[in-house]
Residue frames as a rotation matrix with the C-alpha (Angstrom) as fourth column:
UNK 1
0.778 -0.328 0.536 194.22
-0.387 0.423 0.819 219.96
-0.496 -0.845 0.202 15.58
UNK 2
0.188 -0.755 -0.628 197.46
-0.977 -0.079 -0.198 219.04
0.100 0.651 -0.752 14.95
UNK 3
0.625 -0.226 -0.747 198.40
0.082 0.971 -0.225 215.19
0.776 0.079 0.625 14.28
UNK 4
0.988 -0.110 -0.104 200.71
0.087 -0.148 0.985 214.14
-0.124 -0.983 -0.137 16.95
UNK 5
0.619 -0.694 0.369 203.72
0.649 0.716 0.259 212.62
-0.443 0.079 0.893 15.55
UNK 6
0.442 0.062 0.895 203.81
0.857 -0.324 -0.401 215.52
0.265 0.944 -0.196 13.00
UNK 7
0.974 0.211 -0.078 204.74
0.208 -0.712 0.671 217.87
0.086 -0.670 -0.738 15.90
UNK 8
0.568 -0.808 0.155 208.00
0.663 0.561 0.496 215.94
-0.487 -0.179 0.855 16.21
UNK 9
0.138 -0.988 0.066 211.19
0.965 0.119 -0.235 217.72
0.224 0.096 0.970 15.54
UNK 10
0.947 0.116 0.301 211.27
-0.050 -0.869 0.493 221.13
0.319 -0.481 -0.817 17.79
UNK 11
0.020 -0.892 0.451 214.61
0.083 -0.448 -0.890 222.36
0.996 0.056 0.065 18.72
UNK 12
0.056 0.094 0.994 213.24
-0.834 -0.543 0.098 224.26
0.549 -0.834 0.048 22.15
UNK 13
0.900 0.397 -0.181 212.37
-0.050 0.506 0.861 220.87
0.433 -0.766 0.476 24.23
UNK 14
-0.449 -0.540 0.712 214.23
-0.829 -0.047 -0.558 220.75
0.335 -0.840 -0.427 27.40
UNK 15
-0.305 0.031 0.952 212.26
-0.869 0.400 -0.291 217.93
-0.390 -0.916 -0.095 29.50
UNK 16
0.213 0.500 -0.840 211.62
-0.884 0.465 0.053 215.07
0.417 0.731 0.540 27.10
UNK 17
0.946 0.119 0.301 211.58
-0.252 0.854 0.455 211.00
-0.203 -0.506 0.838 28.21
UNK 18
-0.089 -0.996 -0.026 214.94
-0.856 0.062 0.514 209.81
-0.510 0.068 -0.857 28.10
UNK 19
0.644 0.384 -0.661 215.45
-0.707 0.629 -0.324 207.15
0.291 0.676 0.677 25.57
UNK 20
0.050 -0.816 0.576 217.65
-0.414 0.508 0.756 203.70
-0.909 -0.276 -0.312 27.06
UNK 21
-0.599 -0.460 -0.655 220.32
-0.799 0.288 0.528 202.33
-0.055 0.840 -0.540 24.23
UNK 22
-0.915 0.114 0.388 218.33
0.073 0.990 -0.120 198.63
-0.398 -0.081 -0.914 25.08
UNK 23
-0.197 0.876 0.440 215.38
0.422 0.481 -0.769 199.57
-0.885 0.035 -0.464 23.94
UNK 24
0.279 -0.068 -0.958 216.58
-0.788 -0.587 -0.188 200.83
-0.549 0.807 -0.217 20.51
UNK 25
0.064 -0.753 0.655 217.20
0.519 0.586 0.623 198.85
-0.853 0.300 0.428 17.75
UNK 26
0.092 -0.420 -0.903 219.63
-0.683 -0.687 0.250 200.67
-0.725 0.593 -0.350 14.91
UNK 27
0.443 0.096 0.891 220.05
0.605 0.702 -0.376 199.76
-0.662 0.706 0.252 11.37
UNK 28
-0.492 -0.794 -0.357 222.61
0.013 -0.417 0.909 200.93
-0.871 0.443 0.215 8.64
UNK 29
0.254 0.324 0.911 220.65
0.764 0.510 -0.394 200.78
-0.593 0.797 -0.118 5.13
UNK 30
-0.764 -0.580 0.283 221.81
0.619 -0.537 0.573 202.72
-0.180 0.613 0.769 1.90
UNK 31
-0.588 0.386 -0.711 220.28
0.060 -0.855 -0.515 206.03
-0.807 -0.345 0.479 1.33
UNK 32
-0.438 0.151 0.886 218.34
0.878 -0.140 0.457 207.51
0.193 0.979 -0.072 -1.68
UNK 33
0.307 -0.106 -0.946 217.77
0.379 -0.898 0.224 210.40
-0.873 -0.427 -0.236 -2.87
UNK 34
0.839 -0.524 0.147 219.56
0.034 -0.220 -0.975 212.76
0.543 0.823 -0.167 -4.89
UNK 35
0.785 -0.480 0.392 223.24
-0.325 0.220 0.920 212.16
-0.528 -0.849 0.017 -4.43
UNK 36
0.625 0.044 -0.780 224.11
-0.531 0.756 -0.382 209.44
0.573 0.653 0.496 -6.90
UNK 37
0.225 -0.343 -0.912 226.95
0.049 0.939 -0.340 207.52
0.973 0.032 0.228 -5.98
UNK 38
-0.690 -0.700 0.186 228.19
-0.322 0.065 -0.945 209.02
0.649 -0.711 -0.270 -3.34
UNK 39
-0.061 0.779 0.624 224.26
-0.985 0.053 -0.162 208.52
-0.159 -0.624 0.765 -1.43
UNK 40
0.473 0.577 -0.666 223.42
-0.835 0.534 -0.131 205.32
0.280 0.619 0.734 -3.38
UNK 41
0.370 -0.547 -0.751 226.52
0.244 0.837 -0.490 202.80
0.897 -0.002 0.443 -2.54
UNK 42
-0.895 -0.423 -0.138 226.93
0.079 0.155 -0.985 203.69
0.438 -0.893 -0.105 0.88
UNK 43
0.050 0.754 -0.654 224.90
0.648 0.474 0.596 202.37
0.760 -0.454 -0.465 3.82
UNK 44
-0.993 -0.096 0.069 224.78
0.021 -0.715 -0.699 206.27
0.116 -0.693 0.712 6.09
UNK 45
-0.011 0.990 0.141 220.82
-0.540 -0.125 0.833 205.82
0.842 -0.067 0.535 6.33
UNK 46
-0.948 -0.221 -0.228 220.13
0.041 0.625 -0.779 205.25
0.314 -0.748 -0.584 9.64
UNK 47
0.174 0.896 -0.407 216.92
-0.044 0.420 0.906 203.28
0.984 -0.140 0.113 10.84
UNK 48
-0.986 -0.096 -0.134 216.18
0.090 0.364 -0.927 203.41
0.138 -0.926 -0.351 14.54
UNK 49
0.031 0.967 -0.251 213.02
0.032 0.250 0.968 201.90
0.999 -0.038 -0.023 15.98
UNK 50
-0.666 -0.183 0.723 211.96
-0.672 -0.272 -0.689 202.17
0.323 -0.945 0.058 19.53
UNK 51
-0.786 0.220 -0.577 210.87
0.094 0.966 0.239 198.78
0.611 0.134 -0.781 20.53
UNK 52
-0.733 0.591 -0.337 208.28
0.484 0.106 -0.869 199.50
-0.478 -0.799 -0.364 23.58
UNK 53
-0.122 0.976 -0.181 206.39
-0.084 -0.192 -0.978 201.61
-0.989 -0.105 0.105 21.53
UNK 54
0.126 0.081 0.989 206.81
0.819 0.555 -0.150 200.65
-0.561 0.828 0.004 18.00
UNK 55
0.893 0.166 -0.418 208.15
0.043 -0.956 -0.290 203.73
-0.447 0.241 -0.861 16.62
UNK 56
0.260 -0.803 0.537 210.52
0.833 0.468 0.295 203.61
-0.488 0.370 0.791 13.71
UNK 57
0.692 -0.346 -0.634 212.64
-0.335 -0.931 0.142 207.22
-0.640 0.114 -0.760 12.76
UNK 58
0.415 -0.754 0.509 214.50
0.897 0.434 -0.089 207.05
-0.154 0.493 0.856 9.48
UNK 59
0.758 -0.171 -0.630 217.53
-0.170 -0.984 0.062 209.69
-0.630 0.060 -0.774 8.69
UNK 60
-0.010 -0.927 0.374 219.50
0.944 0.114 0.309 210.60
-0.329 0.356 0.875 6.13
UNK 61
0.842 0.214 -0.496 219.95
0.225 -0.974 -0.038 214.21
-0.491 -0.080 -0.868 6.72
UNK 62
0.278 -0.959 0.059 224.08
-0.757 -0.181 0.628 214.22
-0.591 -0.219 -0.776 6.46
UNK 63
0.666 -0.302 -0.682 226.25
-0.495 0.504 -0.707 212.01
0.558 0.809 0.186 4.38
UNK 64
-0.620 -0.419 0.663 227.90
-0.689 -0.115 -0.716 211.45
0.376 -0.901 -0.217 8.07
UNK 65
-0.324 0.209 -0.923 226.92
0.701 0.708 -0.086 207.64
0.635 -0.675 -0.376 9.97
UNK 66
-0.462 0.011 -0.887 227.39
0.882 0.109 -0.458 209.27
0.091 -0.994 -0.060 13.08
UNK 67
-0.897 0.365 -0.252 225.71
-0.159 -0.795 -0.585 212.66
-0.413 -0.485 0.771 12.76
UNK 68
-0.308 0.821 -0.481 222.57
-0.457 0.315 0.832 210.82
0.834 0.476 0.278 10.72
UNK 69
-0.436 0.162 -0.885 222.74
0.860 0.364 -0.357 208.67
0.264 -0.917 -0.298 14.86
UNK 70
-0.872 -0.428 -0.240 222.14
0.490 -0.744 -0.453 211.92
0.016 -0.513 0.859 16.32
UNK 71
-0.689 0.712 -0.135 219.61
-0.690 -0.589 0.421 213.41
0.220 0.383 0.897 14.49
UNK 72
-0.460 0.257 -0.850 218.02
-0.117 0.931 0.345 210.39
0.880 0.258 -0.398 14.81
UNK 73
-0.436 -0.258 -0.862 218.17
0.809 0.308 -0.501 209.98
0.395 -0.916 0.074 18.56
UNK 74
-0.705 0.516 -0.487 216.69
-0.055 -0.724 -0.688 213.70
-0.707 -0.458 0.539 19.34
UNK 75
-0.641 0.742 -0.197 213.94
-0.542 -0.256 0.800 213.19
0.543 0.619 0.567 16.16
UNK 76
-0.136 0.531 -0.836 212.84
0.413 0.797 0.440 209.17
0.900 -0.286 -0.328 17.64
UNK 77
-0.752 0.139 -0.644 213.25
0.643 -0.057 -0.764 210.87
-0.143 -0.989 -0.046 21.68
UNK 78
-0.671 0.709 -0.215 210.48
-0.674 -0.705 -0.220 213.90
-0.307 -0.002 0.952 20.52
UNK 79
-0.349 0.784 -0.514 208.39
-0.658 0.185 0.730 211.46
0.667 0.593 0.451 19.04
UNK 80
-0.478 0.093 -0.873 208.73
0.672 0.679 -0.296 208.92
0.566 -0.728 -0.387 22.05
UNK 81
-0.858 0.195 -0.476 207.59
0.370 -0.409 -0.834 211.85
-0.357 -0.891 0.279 24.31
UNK 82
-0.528 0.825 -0.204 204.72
-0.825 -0.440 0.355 213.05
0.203 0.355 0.912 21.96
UNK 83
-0.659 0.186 -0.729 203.93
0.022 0.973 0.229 209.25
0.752 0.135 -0.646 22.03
UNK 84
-0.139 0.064 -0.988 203.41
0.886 0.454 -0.096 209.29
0.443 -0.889 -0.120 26.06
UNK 85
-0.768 -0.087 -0.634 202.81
0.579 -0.518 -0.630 212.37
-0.274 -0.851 0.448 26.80
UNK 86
0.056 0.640 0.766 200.40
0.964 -0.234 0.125 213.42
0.259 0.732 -0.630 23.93
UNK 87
0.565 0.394 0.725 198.95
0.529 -0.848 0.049 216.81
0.634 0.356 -0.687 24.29
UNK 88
0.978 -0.156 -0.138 200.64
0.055 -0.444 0.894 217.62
-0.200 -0.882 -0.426 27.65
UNK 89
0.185 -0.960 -0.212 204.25
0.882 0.067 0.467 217.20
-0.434 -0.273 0.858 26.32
UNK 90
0.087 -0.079 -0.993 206.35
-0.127 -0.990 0.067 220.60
-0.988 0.120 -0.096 25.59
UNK 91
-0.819 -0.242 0.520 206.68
0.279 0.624 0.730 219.16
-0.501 0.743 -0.444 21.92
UNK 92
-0.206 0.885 0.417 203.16
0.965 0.114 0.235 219.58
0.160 0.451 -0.878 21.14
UNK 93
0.379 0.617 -0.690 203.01
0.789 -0.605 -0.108 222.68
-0.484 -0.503 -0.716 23.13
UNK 94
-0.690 -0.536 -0.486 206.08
0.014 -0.682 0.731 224.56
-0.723 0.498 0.478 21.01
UNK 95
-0.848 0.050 0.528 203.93
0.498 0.416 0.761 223.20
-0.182 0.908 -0.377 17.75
UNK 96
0.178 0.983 0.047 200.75
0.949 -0.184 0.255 224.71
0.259 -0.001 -0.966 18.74
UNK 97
0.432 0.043 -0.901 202.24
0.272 -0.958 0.085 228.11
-0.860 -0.282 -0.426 19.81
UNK 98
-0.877 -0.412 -0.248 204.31
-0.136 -0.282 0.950 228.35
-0.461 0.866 0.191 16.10
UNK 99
-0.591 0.708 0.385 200.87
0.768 0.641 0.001 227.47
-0.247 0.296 -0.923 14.92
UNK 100
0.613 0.611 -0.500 199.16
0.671 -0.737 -0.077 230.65
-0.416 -0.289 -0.862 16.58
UNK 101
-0.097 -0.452 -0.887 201.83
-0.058 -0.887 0.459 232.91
-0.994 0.096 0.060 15.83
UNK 102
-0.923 -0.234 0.306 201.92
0.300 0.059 0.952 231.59
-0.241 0.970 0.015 11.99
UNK 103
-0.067 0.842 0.535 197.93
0.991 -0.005 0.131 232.23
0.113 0.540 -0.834 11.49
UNK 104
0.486 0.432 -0.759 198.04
0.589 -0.804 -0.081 235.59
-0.646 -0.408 -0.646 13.64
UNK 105
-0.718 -0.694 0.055 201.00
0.249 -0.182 0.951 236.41
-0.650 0.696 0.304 10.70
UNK 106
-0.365 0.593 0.718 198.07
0.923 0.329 0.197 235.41
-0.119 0.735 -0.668 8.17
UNK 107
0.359 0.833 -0.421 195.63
0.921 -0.389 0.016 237.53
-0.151 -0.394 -0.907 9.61
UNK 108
-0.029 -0.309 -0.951 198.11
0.144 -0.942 0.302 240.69
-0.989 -0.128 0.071 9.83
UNK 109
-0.948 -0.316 -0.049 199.12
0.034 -0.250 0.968 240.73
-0.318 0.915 0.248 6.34
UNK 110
-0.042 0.749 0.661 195.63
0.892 -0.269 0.362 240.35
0.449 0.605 -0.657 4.80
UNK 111
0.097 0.181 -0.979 194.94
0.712 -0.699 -0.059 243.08
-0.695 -0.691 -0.197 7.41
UNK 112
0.041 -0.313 -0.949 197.41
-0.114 -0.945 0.307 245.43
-0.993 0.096 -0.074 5.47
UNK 113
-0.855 0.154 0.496 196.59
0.499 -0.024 0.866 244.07
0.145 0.988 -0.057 1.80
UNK 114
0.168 0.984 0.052 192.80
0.978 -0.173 0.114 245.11
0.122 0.032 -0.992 2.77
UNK 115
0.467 0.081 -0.880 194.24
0.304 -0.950 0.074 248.77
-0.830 -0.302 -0.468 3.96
UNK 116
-0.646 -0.523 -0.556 196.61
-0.318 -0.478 0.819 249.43
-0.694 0.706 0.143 0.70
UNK 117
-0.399 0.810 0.430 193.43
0.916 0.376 0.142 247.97
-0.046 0.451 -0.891 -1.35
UNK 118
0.440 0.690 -0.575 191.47
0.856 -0.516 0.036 250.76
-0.272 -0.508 -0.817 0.37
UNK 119
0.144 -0.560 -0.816 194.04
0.320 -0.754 0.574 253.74
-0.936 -0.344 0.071 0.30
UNK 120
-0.962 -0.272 -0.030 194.28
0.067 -0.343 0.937 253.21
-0.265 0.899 0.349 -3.63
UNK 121
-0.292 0.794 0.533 190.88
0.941 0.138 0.310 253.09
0.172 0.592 -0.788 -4.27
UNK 122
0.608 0.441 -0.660 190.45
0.445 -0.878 -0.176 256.62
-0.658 -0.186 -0.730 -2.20
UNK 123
-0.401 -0.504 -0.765 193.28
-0.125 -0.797 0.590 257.81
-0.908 0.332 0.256 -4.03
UNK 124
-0.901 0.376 0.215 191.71
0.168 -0.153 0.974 257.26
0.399 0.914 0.074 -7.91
UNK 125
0.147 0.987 -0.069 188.52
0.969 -0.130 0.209 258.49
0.197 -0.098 -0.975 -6.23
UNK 126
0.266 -0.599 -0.755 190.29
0.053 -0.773 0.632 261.88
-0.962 -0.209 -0.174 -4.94
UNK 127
-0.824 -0.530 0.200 191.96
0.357 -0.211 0.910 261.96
-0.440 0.821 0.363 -8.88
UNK 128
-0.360 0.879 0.313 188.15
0.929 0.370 0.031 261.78
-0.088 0.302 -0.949 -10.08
């Protein structure tokens, strides 16, 4: 099973809770990282918390205020819907189908290590 929160940043979602500006509070704080100065003495880390449910999303993806808001805003709105909607939101559901497809991956490849295993062993048995 898959933690919830952990689900949290899917591209695909389309129907997620809408998040209102009033029940955000934002915060500027300096970044870290690698970077040095240019991360270190400026304040582009952006903290947003979602006050009703107590969910707090930090980003410093970008070196960019306003596109570090952004990200932000669609990471905290997937977690707000995983939050409230648990298993039933599309969030959880994208996470659990990349899930299946990544193990059935697994599965294939050993598949074809076990046949090219096999195929050389007839062939040095056939050399014999």
């Amino acid at each position: 099973s898959i933690p919830l929160l952990q689900a949290a940043k899917k591209k695909n979602s389309v129907n997620l809770l809408e998040l209102s500006e009033a029940e955000l509070e934002e915060q500027f704080v300096r970044g870290d990282g690698p970077g040095g100065q240019a991360t270190n003495k400026t304040n582009n880390c952006v903290v947003l918390k979602h006050v009703p449910s107590g969910i707090v999303v930090k980003c410093h993806q970008t070196r960019s205020v306003e596109k570090n808001r952004k990200i932000a805003r669609e990471i905290l709105q997937e977690k707000v819907d995983l939050f409230y909607k648990g298993e039933d939101s599309d969030v959880f559901k994208e996470k659990k189908a990349s899930e299946k497809q990544k193990q059935e991956k697994k599965r294939r490849a050993k598949e074809n290590l076990e046949r090219k295993k096999l195929f050389k062993e007839m062939q040095q048995l056939d050399k014999e």
